[in-house]
C-alpha positions as CSV (number, residue, x, y, z in Angstrom):
1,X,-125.9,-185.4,-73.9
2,X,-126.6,-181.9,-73.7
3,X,-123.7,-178.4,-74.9
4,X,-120.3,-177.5,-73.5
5,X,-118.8,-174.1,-73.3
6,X,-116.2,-173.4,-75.3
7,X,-113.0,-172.7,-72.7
8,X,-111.4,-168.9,-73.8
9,X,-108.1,-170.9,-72.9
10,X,-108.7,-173.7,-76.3
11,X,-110.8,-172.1,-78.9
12,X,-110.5,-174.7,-81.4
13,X,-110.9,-177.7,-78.9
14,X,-114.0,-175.9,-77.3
15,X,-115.9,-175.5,-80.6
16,X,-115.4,-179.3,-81.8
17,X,-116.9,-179.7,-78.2
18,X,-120.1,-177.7,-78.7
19,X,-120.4,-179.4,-82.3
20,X,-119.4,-182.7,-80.8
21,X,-121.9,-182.6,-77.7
22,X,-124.8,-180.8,-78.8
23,X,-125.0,-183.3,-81.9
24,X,-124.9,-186.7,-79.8
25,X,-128.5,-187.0,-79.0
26,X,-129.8,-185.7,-82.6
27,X,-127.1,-188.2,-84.2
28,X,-129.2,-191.0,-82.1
29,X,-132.9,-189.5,-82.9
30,X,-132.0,-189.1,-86.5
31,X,-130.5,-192.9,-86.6
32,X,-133.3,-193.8,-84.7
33,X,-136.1,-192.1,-87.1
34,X,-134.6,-192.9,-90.4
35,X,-134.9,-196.1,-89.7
36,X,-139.1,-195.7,-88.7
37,X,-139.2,-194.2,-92.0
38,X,-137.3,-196.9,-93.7
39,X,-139.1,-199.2,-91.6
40,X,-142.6,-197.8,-93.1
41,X,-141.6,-197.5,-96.7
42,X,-140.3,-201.1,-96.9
43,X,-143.4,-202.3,-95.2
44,X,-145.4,-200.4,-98.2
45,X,-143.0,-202.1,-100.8
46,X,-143.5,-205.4,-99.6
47,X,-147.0,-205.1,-98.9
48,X,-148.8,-208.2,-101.2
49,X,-145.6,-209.1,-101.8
50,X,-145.1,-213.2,-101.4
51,X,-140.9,-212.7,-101.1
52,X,-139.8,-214.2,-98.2
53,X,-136.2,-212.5,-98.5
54,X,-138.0,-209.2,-98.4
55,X,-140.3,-210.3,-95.3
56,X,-137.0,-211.2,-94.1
57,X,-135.3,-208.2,-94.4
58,X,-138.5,-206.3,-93.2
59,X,-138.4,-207.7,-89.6
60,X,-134.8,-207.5,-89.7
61,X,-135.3,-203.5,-89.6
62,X,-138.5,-203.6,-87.8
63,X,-136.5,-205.3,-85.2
64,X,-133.1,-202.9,-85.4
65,X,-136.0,-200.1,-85.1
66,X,-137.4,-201.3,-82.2
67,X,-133.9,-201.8,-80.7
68,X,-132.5,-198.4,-81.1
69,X,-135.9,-197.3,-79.9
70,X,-135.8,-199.5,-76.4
71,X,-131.8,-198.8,-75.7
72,X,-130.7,-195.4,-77.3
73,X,-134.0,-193.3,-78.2
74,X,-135.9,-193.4,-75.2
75,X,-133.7,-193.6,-72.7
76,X,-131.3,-191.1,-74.1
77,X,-133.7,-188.6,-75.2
78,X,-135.2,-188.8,-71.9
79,X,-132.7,-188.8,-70.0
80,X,-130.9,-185.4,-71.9
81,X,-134.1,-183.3,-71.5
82,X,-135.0,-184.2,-67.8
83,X,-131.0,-183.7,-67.1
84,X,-130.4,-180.6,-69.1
85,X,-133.6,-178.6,-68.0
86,X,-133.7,-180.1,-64.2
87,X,-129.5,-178.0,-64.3
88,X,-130.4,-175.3,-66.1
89,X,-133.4,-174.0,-63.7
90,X,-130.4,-174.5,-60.7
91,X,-127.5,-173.3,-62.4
92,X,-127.3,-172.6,-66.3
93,X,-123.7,-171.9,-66.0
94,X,-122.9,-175.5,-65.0
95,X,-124.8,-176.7,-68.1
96,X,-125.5,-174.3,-70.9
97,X,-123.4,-170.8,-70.5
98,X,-124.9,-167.7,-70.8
99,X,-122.5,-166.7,-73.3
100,X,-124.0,-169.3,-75.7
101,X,-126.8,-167.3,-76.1
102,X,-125.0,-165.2,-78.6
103,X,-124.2,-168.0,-81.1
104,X,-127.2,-170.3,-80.3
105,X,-130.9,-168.9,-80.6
106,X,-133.8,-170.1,-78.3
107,X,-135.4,-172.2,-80.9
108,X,-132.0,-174.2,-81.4
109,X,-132.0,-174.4,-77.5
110,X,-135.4,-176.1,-77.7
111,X,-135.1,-178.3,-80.8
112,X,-131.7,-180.2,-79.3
113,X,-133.4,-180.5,-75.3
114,X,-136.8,-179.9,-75.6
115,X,-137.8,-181.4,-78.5
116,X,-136.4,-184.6,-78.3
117,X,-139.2,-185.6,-75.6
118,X,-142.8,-184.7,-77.4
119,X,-141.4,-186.8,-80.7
120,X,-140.1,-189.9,-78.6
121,X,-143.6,-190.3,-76.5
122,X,-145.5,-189.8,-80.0
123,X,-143.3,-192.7,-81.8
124,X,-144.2,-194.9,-78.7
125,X,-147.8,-194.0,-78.7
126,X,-148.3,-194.6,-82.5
127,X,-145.9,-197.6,-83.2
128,X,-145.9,-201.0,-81.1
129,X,-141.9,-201.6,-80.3
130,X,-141.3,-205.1,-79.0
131,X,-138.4,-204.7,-76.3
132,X,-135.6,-206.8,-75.9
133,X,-135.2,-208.9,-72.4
134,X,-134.7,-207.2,-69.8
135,X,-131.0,-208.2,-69.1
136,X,-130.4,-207.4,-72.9
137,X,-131.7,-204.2,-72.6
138,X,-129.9,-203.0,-69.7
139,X,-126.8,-204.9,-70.9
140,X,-126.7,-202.4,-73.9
141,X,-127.8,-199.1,-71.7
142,X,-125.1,-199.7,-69.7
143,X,-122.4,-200.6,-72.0
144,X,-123.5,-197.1,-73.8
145,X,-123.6,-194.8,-70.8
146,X,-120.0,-196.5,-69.8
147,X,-118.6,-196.4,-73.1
148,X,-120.0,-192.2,-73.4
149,X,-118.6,-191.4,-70.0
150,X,-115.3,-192.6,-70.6
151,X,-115.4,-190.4,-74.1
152,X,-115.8,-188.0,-72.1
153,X,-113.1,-188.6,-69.8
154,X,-110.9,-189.6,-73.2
155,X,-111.6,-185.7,-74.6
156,X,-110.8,-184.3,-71.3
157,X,-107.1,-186.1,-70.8
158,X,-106.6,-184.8,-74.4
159,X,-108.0,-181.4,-74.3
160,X,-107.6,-180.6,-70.6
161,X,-111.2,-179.3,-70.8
162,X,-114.6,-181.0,-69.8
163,X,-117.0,-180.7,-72.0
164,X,-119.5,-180.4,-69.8
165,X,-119.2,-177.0,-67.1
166,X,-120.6,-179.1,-64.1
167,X,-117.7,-181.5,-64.0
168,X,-115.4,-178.8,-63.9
169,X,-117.2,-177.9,-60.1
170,X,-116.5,-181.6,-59.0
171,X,-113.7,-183.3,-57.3
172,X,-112.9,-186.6,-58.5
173,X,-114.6,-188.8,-55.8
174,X,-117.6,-186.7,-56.7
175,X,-117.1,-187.1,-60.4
176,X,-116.9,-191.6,-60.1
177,X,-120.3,-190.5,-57.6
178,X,-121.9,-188.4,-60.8
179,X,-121.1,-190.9,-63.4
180,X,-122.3,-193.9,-61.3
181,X,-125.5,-192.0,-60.7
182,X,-126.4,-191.1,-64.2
183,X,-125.5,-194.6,-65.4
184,X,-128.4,-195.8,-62.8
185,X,-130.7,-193.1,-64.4
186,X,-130.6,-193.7,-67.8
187,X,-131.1,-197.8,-66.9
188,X,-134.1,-196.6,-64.7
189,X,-135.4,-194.4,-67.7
190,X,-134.9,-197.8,-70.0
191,X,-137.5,-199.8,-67.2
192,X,-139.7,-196.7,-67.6
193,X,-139.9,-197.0,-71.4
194,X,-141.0,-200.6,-71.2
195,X,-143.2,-200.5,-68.4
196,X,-144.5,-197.6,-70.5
197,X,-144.9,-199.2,-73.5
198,X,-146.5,-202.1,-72.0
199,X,-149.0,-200.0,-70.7
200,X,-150.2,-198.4,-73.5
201,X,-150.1,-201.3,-76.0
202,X,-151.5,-203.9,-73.6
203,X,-154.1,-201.0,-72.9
204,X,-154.9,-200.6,-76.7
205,X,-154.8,-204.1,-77.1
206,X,-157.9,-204.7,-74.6
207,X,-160.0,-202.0,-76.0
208,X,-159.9,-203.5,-79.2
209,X,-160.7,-206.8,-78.1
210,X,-163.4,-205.5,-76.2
211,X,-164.7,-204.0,-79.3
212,X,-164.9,-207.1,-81.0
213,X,-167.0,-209.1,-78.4
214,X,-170.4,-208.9,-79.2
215,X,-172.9,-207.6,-77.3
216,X,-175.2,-209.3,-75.4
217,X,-179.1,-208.6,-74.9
């Protein structure tokens, strides 16, 4: 969910770190936005096209897109950028070294915590997603932020390093405090995606139905 530093006392094990955390959220938003564009170019294929198999198939991914959308993408994405950028103003050492600076540019900075954001809000403003129930939803966010956490936790029994700085700063009563609290946020940013979404769509939804009633003298 955001970079690790690599520790001077594990070379090796710190630079699978910064390859290994920095990529996690672009592995989801590139999962997540190949399937919107194999989403789109099977809609086009199947377009006038009478095959139920392939109308099948079609809502199959529509509905895996909208999944990964609700329970990774959003939340996730969110979640990274408000995290990462909320740290780095207060400390940048307990987040993103100053060190890194000399291996990672600005622009690289920006395109894996900055970027993320603009392009989610865009894919929920163009696209319609139909989220899962609510228990569903936050059935899977959870069982994600649990199952990242204790990959975190794995890496760190192995390695002796956490990846992330901050933990380091944290005793363990602190640390159970920290991962409870994150898991909380990322399910809070999950109910703010689909109170979000709702919003918009059942807002687009009524101005087009008010431009269909006629007008009356």
């Amino acid at each position: 969910m955001g970079t690790c530093v690599q520790p001077a006392s594990c070379q090796r094990s710190g630079l699978v770190c910064v390859h290994m955390c920095s990529s996690s959220v672009q592995v989801i938003q590139a999962v997540f936005f190949g399937i919107c564009v194999l989403t789109d170019l099977s809609s086009l294929l199947t377009k006038g096209n009478d095959s139920q198999e392939q109308e099948r198939q079609l809502k199959k991914l529509i509905s895996l897109r909208d999944w990964v959308m609700a329970v990774l993408a959003f939340p996730v994405g969110v979640f990274v950028v408000t995290m990462f950028w909320s740290i780095y103003i207060y400390d940048r050492e307990l987040v993103y070294p100053k060190l890194l600076d000399n291996f990672i540019p600005a622009w690289l900075n920006h395109g894996m915590h900055t970027t993320v954001l603009p392009f989610v809000l865009i894919e929920m403003r163009t696209t319609h997603h139909q989220y899962p129930s609510r228990s569903c939803g936050l059935a899977a966010v959870c069982t994600f932020a649990v199952g990242y956490i204790l990959w975190v936790c794995w890496i760190h029994h192995v390695t002796g390093v956490w990846v992330y700085p901050l933990l380091e700063h944290l005793s363990p009563g602190v640390k159970i405090i920290f991962f409870a609290a994150v898991t909380i946020i990322i399910n809070v940013f999950y109910l703010v995606g689909e109170v979000l979404n709702n919003y918009i769509w059942d807002t687009q939804k009524c101005i087009e139905e008010g431009k269909e009633k006629p007008k009356l003298d």
